[in-house]
C-alpha positions as CSV (number, residue, x, y, z in Angstrom):
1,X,13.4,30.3,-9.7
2,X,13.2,27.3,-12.0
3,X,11.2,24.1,-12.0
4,X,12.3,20.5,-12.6
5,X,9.4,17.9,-12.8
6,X,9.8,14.2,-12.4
7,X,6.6,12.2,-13.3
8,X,5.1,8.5,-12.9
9,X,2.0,7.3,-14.2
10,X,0.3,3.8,-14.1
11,X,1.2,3.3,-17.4
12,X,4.7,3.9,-16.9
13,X,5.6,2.3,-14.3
14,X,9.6,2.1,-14.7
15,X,10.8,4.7,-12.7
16,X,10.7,8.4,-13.9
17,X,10.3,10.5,-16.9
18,X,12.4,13.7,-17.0
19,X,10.7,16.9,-18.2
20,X,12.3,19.9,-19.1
21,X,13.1,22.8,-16.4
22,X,10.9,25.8,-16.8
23,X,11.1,29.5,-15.8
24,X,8.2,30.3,-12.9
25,X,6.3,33.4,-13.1
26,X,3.0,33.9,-14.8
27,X,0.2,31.4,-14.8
28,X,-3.4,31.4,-14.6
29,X,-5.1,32.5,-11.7
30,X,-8.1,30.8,-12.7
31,X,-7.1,27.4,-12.4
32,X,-7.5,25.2,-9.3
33,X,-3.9,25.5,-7.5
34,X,-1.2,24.4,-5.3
35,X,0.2,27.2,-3.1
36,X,2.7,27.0,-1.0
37,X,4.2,29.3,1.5
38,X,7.5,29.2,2.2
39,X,7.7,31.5,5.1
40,X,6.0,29.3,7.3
41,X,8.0,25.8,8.4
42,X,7.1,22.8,10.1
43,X,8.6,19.6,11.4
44,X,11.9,18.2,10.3
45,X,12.2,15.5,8.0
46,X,14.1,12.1,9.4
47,X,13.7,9.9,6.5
48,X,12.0,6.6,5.1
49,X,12.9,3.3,5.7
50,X,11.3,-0.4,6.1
51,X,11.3,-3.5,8.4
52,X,13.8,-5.8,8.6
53,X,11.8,-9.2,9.0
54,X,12.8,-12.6,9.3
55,X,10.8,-13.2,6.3
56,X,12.4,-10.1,4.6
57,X,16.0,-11.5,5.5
58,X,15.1,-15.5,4.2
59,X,13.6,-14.2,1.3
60,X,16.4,-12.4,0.6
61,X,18.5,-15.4,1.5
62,X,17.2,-17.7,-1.2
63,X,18.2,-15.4,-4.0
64,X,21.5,-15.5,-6.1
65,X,23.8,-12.5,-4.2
66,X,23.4,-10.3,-7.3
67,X,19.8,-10.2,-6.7
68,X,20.1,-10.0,-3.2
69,X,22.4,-7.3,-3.7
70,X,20.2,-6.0,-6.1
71,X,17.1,-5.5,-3.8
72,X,19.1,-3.7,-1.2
73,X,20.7,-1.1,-3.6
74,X,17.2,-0.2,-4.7
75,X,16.2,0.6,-1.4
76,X,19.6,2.1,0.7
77,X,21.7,3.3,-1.9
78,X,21.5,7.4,-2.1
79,X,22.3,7.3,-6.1
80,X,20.7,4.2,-7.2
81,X,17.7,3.7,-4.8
82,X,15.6,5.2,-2.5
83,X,17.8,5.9,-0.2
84,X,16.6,4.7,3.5
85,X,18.3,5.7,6.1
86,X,15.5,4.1,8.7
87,X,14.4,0.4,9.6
88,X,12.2,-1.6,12.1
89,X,13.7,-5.1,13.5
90,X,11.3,-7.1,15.8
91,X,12.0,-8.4,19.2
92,X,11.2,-12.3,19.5
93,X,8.9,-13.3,16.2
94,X,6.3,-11.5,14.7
95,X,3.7,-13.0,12.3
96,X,6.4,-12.6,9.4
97,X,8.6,-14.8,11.1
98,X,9.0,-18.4,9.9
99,X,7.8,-19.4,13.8
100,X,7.1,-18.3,17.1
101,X,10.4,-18.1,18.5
102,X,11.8,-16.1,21.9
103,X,15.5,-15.6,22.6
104,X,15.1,-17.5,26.7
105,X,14.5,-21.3,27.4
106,X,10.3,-21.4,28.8
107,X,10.3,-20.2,32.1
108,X,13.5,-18.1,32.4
109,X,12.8,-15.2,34.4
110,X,16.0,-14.1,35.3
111,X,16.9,-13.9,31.2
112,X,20.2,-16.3,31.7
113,X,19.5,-18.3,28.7
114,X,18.8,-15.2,26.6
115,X,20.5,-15.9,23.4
116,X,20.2,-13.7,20.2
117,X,22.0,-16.0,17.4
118,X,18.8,-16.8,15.4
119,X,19.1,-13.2,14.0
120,X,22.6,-14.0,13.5
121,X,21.4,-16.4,10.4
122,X,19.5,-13.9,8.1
123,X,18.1,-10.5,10.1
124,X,21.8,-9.0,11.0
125,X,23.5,-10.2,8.1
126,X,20.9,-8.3,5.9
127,X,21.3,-5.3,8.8
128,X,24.7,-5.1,8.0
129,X,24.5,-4.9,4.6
130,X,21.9,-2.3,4.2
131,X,24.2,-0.1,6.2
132,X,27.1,-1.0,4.3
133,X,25.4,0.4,0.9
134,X,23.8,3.2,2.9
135,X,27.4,4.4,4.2
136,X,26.3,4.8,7.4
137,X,24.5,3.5,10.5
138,X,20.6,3.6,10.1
139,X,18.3,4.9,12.5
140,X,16.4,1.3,13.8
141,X,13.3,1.2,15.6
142,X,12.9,-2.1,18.0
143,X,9.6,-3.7,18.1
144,X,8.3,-6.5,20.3
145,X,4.8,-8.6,18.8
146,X,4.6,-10.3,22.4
147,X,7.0,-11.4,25.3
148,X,7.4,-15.0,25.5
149,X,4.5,-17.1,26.4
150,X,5.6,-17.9,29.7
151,X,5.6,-14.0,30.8
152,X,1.7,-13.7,29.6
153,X,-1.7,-14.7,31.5
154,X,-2.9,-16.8,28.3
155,X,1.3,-18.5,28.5
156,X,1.5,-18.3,24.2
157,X,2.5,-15.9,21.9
158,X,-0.7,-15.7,19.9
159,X,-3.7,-14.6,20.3
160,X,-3.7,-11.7,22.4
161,X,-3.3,-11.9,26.0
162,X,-1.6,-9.6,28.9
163,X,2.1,-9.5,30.7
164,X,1.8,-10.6,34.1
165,X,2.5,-7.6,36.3
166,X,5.8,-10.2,38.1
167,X,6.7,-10.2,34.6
168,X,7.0,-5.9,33.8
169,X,10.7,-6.0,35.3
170,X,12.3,-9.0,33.7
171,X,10.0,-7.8,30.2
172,X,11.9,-4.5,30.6
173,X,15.3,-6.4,31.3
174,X,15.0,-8.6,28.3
175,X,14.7,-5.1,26.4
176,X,18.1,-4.3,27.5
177,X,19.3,-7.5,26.9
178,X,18.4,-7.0,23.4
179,X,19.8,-3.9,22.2
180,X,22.9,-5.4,24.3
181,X,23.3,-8.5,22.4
182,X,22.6,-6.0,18.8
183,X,25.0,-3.4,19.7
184,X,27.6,-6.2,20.7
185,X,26.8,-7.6,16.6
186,X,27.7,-4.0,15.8
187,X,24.0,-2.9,15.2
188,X,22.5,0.3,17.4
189,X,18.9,0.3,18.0
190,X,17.9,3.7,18.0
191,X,14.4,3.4,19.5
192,X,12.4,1.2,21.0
193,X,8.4,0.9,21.1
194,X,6.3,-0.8,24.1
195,X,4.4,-3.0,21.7
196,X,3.6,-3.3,18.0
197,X,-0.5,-2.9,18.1
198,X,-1.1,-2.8,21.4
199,X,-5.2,-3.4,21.3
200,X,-4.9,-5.9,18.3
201,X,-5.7,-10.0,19.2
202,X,-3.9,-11.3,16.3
203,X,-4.0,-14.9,15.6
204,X,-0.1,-14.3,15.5
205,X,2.1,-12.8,18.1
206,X,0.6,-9.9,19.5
207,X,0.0,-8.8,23.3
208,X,-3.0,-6.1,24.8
209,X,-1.7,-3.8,26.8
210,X,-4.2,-1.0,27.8
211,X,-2.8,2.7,27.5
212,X,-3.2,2.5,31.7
213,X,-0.8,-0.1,31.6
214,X,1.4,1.4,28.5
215,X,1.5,4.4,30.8
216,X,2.5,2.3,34.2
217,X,5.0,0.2,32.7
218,X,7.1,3.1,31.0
219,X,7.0,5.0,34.2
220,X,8.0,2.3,36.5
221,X,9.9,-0.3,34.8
222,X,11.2,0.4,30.8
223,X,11.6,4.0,31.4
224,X,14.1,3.9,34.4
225,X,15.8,0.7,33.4
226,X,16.2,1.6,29.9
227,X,17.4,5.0,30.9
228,X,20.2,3.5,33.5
229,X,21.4,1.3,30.4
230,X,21.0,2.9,27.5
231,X,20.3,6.5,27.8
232,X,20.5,7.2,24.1
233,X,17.5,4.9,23.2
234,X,14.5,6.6,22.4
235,X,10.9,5.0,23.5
236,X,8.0,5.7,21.1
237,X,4.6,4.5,22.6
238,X,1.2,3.2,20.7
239,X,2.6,1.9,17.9
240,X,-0.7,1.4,16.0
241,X,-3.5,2.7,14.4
242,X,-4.3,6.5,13.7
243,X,-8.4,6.1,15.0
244,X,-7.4,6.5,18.7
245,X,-4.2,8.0,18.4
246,X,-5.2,10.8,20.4
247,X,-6.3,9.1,23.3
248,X,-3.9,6.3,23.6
249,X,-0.7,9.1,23.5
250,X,-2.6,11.4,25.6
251,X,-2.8,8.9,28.6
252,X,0.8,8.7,28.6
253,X,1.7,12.1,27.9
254,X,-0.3,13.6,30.4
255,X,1.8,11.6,32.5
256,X,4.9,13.9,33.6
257,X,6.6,10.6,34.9
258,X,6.4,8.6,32.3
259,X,6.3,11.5,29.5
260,X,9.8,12.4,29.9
261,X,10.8,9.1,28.8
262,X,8.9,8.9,25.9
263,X,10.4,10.7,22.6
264,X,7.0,10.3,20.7
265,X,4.4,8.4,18.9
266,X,4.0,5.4,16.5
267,X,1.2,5.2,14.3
268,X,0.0,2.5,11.4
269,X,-2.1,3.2,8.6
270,X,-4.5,0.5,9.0
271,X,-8.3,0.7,9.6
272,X,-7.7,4.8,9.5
273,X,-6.7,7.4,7.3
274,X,-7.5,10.1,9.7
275,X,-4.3,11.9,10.0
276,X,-6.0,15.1,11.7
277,X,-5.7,13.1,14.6
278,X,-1.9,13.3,14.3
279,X,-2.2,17.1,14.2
280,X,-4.5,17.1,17.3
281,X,-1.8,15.0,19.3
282,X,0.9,17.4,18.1
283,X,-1.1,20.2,19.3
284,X,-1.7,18.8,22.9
285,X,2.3,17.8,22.6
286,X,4.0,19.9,20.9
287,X,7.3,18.9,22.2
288,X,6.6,14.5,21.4
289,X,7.3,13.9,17.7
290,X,5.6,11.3,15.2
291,X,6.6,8.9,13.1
292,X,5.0,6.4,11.4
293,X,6.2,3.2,11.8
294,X,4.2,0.8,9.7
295,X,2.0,0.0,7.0
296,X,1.3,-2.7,3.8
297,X,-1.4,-3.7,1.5
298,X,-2.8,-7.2,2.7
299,X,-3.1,-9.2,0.3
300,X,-6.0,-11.9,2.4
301,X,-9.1,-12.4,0.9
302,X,-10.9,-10.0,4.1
303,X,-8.4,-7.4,3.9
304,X,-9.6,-3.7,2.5
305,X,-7.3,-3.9,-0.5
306,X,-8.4,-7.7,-1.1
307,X,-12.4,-6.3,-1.1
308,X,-12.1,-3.1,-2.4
309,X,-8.6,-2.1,-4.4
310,X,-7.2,-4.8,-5.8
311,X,-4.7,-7.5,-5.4
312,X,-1.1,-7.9,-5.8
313,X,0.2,-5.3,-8.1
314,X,-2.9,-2.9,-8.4
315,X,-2.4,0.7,-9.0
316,X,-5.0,1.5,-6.1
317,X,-2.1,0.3,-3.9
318,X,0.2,2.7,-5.4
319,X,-2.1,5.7,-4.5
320,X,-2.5,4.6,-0.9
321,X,1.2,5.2,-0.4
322,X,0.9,8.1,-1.8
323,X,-2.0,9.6,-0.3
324,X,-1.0,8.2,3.7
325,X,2.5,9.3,3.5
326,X,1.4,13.4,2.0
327,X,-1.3,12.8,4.7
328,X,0.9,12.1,7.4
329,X,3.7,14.4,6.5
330,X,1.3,17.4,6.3
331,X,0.3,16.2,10.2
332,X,3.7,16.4,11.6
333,X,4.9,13.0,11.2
334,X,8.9,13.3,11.0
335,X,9.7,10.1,8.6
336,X,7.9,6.6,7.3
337,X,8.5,2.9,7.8
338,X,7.5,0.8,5.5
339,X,6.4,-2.6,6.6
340,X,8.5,-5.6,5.0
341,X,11.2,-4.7,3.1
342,X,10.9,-7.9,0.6
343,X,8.7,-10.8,0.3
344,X,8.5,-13.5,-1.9
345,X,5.8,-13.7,-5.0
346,X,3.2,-14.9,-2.6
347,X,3.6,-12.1,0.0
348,X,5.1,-14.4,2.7
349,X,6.8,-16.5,4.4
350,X,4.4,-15.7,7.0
351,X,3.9,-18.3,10.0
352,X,0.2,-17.6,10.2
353,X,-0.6,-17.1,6.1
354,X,-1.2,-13.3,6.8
355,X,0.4,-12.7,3.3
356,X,0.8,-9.2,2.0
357,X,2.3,-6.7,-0.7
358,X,5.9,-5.5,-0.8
359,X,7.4,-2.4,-2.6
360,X,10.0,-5.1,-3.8
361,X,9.3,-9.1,-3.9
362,X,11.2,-11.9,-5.2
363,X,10.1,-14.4,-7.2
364,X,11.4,-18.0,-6.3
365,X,10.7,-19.0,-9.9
366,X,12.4,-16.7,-12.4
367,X,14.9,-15.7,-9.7
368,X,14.5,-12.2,-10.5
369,X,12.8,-9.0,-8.4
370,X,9.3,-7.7,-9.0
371,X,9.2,-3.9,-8.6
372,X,5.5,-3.3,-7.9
373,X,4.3,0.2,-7.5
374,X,4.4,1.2,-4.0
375,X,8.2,1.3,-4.9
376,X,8.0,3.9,-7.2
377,X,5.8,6.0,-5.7
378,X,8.0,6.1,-2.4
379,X,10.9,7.1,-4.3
380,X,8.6,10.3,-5.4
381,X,9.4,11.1,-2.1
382,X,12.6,9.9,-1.2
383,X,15.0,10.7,-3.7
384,X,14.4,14.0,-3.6
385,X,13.8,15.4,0.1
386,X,17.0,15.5,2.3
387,X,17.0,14.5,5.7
388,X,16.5,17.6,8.0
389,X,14.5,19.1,5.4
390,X,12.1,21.2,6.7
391,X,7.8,21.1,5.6
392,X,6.2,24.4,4.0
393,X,2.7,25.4,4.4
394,X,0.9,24.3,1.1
395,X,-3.1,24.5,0.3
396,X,-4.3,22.3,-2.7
397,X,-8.1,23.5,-3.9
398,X,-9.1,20.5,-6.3
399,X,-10.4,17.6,-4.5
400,X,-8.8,14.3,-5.4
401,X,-5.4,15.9,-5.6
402,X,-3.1,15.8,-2.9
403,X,0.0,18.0,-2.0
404,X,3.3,18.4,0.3
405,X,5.6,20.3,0.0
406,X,9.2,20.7,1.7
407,X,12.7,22.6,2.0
408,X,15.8,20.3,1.9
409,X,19.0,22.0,3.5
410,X,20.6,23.4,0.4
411,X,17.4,25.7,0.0
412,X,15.5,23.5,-3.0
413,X,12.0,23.2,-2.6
414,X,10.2,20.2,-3.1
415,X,6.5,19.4,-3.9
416,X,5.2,16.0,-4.6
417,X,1.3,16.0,-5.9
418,X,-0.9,13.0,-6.2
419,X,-3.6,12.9,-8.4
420,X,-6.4,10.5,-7.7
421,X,-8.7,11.6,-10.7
422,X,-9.1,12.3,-14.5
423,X,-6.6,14.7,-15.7
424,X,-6.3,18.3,-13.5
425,X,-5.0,21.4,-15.1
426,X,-3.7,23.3,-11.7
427,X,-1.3,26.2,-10.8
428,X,1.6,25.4,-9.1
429,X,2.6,28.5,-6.8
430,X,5.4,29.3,-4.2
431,X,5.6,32.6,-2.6
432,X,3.4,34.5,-5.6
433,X,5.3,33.2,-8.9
434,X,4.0,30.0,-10.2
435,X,3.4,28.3,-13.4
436,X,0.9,25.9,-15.3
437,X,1.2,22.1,-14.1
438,X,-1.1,19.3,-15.9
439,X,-1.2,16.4,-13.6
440,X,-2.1,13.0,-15.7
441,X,-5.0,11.1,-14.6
442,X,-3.9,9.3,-11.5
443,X,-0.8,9.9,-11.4
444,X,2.0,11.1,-9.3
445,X,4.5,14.3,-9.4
446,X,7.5,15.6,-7.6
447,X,8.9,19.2,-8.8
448,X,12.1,20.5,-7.5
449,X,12.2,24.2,-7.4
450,X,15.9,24.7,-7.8
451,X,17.5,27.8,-5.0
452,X,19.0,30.4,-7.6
């Protein structure tokens, strides 16, 4: 068996440095180590992706096309990006929007105004694209921020509020609607969620449902309908943070009637980085998958990252990639969404000023991309594992280090290791052979153990 490494440190930001391939066998069993059993397999592997936002798509829109072009090679193309084969679109506006906008006139229960060609301007044009450099259709997940105003008990978008129960049918007709109007632009929405953050009041779009009601309106209204229309779509539920992710799916689940709509779980990274809780949920479910569907450094002057990591471009935000996606890949999630797939250098256009980070932004003044981080890190991940590769057991005994490891299709192993501290000299073992790894000080590694 041999070993090739790939490494990138904060001082090196510029993709990855190529080190030598090197026989495994011997190495010192006194080290701290990374050991991996082969034998035992987990989930399957989908694949990364990111959100297609309106702000995403007008950012993109105010660069020159070879920069625009440029963008979404670096993320979809297989050879000369990271190679997503996932997305997110949102349903209506969401706070990175340029407004509030719906796709029915105020008041239009019956949906005969509906009307989709605002995402004709930017979102599907940039849709259409990715796919086209991709080389094939990508695997998008549909997300509404709130119903129109007129369907909720407050009658706006922001700030919270609930769907009127006379609104549960005509909210689960618009869904069909949508992926109608999508598919007839020659886009396929793969999935569907009920609500992005369901027990968030945002100052932007955002709607409470409570995991009674999530439960209740799958069972007796999106379920059904969207099964009748669109059998192939997928429904994934919660849609938010990892804290209560155990009780929110289990209200659902526990269900039967509205469980065997539901293909699986959402979750965010924000507020928690307790991915046991995934595992937990997987253990009550075993047959419900996860995925998670969003996360992004803030960049507001509250936010965690603002107080505590950094700001735009830190190497803290780097690491909490790297450390949420090992997490939630060693707790059964099957793939990762990043949040927006592009902003500009301030983190927006957002309608509310809730700027964050991007793995790619575009500054509006030099005209050229800024490849922070993040970016880098995610292509650790990947470049290298296949879709419907399949996670290996794996054990890491240093703290601050952390470990996956996978099996693409072709029978290569791949182990990605994060270190968050000073320099660790570790073993890196699969099955009994190993060898001698030094991981820099904070730094990140992926080695490729190559089937003979």
């Amino acid at each position: 068996m041999k070993v090739f490494s790939v490494r990138s440190e904060k001082k090196d930001a510029k993709f990855w440095v190529s080190l030598p391939e090197r026989e495994t066998g011997s190495y010192d069993p006194k080290r701290p180590v990374i050991a991996v059993n082969s034998a035992q397999t987990y989930q399957e592997f989908m694949g990364f992706g990111g959100a297609f936002t309106e702000a995403a798509a007008y950012t993109l829109s105010e660069a020159p096309a070879e920069v625009r072009d440029e963008a979404l090679k670096a993320y979809f193309s297989k050879d000369e990006g990271l190679g997503y084969v996932l997305g997110r679109v949102h349903i209506n506006s969401c706070d990175f929007a340029l407004e509030n906008y719906t796709y029915v006139a105020d008041g239009d229960k019956n949906l005969d105004t509906f009307d989709l060609s605002r995402e004709e301007r930017w979102v599907i044009p940039m849709v259409k694209d990715a796919m086209r450099i991709a080389g094939q259709k990508l695997q998008l997940l549909a997300s509404p921020w709130s119903p129109p105003g007129f369907m909720k008990d407050t009658k706006e978008m922001n700030y919270g509020g609930k769907l009127l129960p006379e609104f549960y049918q005509p909210w689960a007709n618009y869904y069909v609607k949508f992926i109608d109007a999508m598919r007839d632009r020659g886009v396929d929405i793969w999935a569907v969620s009920i609500q992005n953050e369901p027990l968030a009041t945002q100052t932007w779009d955002s709607c409470i449902y409570t995991a009674e009601e999530e439960r209740d309106f799958i069972k007796h209204h999106l379920g059904p309908t969207l099964k009748a229309a669109h059998p192939e779509t997928e429904i994934i539920i919660w849609d938010h943070n990892r804290d209560v992710l155990v009780e929110r799916g289990a209200v659902v689940l526990a269900d039967e009637e509205a469980a065997k709509y539901v293909w699986g779980i959402g979750n965010h990274w924000y507020v928690s980085e307790a991915f046991e809780n995934l595992t937990a949920l997987h253990n009550l479910f075993p047959q419900k998958h996860l995925l998670f569907t969003e996360g992004c450094v803030e960049l507001t002057t509250t936010s965690e990252n603002a107080v505590y990591n950094g700001y735009l471009g830190s190497y803290s935000n780097c690491e909490r990639y790297g450390r949420n996606i090992i997490g939630d890949f060693n707790n059964w999630s099957r793939g990762w969404i990043d949040w927006n797939l592009v902003l500009n250098e301030e983190g927006g256009p957002n309608h509310v000023y809730n700027y964050c980070e991007a793995p790619i932004m575009y500054d509006r003044r030099s005209q050229k991309l800024i490849y922070n981080n993040s970016y880098y890190t995610i292509g650790h991940f990947s470049r290298y594992l296949e879709v419907g590769a399949k996670r290996l057991e794996i054990s890491v005994t240093k703290a601050d280090v952390h470990a996956v490891a996978f099996r693409n299709p072709n029978g290569d192993i791949v182990v990605v290791a994060q270190n968050e501290g000073w320099i660790a000299e570790m073993a890196l073992v699969i099955d009994g052979k190993g060898l001698n790894i030094n991981l820099p000080d904070h730094s990140i590694m992926t080695f490729v153990f190559k089937n003979a």
